[in-house]
N, C-alpha and C positions, 0 to 999 in steps of 0.2 A: 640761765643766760649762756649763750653760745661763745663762744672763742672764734678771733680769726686770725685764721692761720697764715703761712706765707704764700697757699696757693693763690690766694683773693688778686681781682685786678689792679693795675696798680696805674697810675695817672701815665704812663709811658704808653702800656695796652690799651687806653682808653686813645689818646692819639695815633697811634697805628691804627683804629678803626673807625675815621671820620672821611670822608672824601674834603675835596679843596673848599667844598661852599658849606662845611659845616656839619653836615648830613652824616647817618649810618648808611656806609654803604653797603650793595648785596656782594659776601665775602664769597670768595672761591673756594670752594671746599675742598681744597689739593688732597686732603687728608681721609676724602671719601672714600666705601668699598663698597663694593655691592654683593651683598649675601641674601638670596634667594630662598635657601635652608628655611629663612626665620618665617618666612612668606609662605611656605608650603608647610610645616608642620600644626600637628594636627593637636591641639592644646585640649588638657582634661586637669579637672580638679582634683587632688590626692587624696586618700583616703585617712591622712594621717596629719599632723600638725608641721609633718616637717619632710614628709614626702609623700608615698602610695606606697602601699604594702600590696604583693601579686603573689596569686597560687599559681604556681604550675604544675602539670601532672608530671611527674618524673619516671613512670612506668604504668604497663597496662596491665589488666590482669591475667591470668594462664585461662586459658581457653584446651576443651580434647576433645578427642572426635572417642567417642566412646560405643559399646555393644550392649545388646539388651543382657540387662541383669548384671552390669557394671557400672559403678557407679563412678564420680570424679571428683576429683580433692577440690575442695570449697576454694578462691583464689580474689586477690582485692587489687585496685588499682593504689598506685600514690604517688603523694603530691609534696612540693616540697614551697616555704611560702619566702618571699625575696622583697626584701625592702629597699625601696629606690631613695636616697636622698637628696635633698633640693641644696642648692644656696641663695645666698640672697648679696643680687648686687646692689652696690650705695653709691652715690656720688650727689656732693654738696655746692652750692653756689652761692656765694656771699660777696657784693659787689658795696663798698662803700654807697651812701645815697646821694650826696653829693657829687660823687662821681657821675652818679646818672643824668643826672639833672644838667650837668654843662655843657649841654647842647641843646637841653630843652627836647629830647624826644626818649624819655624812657624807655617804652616800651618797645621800642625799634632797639637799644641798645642791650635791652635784657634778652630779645629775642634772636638775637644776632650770637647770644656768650649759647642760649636755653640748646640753640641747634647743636653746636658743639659737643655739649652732654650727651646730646640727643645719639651723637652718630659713635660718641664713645662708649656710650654702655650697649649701640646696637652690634659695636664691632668686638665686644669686649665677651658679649651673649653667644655670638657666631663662634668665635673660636673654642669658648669651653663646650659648648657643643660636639663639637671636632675632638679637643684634644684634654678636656678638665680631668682631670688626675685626684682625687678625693685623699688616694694613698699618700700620695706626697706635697700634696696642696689641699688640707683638710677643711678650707671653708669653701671652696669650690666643689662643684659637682660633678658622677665622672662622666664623660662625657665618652664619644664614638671610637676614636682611633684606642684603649687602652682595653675596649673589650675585645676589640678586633685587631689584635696585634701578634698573631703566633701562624703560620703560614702550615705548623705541624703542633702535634702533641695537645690543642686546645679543643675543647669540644664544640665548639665554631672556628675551628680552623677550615673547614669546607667552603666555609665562608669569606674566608682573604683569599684570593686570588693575587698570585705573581705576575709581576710584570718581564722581572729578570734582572733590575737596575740592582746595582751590590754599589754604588756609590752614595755619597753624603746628600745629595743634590735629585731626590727623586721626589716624589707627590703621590697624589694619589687621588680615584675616582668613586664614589659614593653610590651604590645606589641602593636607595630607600624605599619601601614601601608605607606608609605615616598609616594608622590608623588604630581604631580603640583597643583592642586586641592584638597591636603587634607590636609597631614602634610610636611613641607620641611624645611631645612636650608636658611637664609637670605643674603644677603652682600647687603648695600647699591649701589643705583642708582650713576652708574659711578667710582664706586671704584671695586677693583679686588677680586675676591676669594679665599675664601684658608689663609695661611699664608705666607705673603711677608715678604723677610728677604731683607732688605739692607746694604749691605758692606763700607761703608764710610772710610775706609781704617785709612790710619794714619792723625791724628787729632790732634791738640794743645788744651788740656782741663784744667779747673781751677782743683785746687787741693780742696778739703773742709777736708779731712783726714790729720791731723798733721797741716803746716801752710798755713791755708785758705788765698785762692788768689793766691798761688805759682801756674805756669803750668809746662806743659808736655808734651810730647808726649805720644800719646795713640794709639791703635789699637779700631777700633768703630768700631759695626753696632747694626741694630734696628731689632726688630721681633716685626709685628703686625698683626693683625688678627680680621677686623671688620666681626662681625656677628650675627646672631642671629633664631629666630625659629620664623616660622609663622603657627597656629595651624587654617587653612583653614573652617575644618570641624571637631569639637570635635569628630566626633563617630569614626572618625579611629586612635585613642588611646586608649588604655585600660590601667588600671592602676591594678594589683593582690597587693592589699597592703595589711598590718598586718600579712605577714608571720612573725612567733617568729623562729628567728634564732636557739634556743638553742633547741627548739621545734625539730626539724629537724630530732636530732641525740636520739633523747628520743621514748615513746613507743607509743604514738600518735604524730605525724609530720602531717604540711598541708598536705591534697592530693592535690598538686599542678598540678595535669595532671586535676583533674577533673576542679579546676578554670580556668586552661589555655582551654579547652574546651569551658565553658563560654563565657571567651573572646573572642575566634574565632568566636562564633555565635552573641557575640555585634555586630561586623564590617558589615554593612548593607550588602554588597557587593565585589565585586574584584578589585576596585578599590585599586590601588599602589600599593607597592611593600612590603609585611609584612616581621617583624623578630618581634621574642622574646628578649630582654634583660634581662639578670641576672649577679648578680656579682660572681663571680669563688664559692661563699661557697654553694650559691643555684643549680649553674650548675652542681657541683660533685653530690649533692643529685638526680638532674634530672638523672644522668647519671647513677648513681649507679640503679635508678629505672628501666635503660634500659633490664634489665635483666629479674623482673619482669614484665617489663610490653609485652615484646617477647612471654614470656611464657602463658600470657593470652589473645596475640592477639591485646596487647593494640598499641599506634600510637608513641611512638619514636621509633625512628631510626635512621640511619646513612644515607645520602648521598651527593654526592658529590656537590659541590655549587662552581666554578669557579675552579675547581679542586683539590679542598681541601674537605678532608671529614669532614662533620659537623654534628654536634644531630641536627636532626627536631623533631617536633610535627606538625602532620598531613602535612607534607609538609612544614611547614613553619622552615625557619634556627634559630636556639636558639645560641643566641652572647653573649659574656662574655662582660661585661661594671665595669669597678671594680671602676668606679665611684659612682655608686648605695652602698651605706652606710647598712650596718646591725646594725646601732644606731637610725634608722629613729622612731620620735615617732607615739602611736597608731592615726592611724586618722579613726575621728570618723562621 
């Protein structure tokens, strides 16, 4: 038997969501983002119950240029093996059933609370993506900015690129190549993809709100969503960090077409499927450069990407991720 808690709705939230003639109305989603990241990664089942276990080669072997009647020391490659781990996000909805029913349209009022979930564990997935820390937040998974975080001294330090910003107030621009063999999303071995929503319908759950122990009937279900990130091969990440947000709109701003250039020429190869990431304040600045950079020949543009028109940079699609923070500090 379940418990319900004091998140559950309560006869007040149920009238803040009726319009004047009774109805669920369609709510404004003030609280939306738009992360793009989740849209483009390239999702693979792990090899393990609770992640993907990857070899990588970690050295080749010696090779000589030798003369007749000399022989060469026998030499091996190696490999070293890296386990990626997942988490698993939860979030629970238990709506009195009475509650439902005082309007006579349930399932307009269950679908109305279901969206909210909906946008909370997708907004909740986009960041740990970005910034999940496993070290210091051990049921999360780690996520992008904590392997690409050292400008020097990391063995993908080649890989972050400076901006120059040394303030509390900078960001940063992503770009990704997604693919089997580089960078991809995770779900454990034997579990499903994506986010699973289960309906468990009407339910007898304890009360813990007012007098604990009391039940009920309630309307249930679960929203879960194990997963996580497997970084295959560091060089097809780039990190453009220490952009100064405020910087932007002042009389020197990053030249960010020139670091995104950069980046491009990091990624060894063609290998996966590249996008840029940025959140909406750096995209409008990209965008606004579209004008200049036409008139000098330079490389964004517009085209069409599944039939929607999108900014590129040299081909590649630039994605709004409004997960990416403009509070990130300087990383040095």
């Amino acid at each position: 038997m379940a418990t319900l808690g004091t998140g559950a709705l309560t006869l007040l939230d149920w009238a803040k969501r009726l319009d004047p003639d009774g109805m669920v109305p369609q709510i404004v989603e003030l609280l939306s983002q738009t992360n793009e990241m989740l849209a483009d990664m390239l999702w693979k089942e792990g090899n393990l119950p609770t992640g993907h276990r990857t070899t990588v080669r970690t050295a080749l072997p010696t090779v000589y240029w030798r003369l007749l009647n000399q022989g060469v020391a026998p030499s091996k490659s190696t490999t070293a093996q890296i386990d990626e781990m997942t988490g698993m996000l939860e979030a629970w909805s238990e709506v009195d059933v009475d509650l439902c029913l005082l309007n006579g349209n349930t399932n307009a009022f269950r679908l109305s609370e279901a969206k909210a979930f909906l946008e909370a564990m997708n907004q909740e997935m986009a960041s740990t993506i970005i910034y999940g820390n496993q070290g210091t937040t051990p049921e999360e998974f780690t996520g992008l900015a904590p392997r690409y975080g050292a400008i020097s001294g990391a063995t993908n330090a080649d890989n972050v690129i400076s901006a120059g910003g040394s303030s509390s107030d900078n960001t940063s621009i992503w770009l990704v190549a997604w693919g089997d063999e580089t960078v991809c999303g995770i779900f454990p071995k034997g579990s499903k993809a994506g986010l699973v929503h289960d309906d468990y319908g009407e339910q007898t759950v304890e009360v813990t709100a007012g007098v604990a122990g009391n039940r009920m009937r309630a309307m249930q279900e679960r929203f879960q969503w194990k997963g996580g990130i497997a970084v295959k091969d560091y060089r097809y990440a780039v990190r453009i960090c220490n952009i100064d947000v405020s910087d932007l709109a002042g009389a020197t701003p990053a030249d960010l077409l020139t670091y995104m250039e950069q980046a491009d020429e990091i990624i060894p190869n063609e290998l996966g499927r590249r996008a840029y990431y940025c959140n909406r304040r750096v995209a409008r600045w990209l965008r606004n450069q579209v004008r200049a950079s036409v008139e000098t020949g330079g490389g964004i543009t517009f085209e069409n990407f599944a039939g929607k028109r999108t900014l590129t940079f040299g081909g590649v699609p630039i994605r709004k991720v409004d997960a990416i923070l403009n509070t990130e500090a300087t990383i040095s």
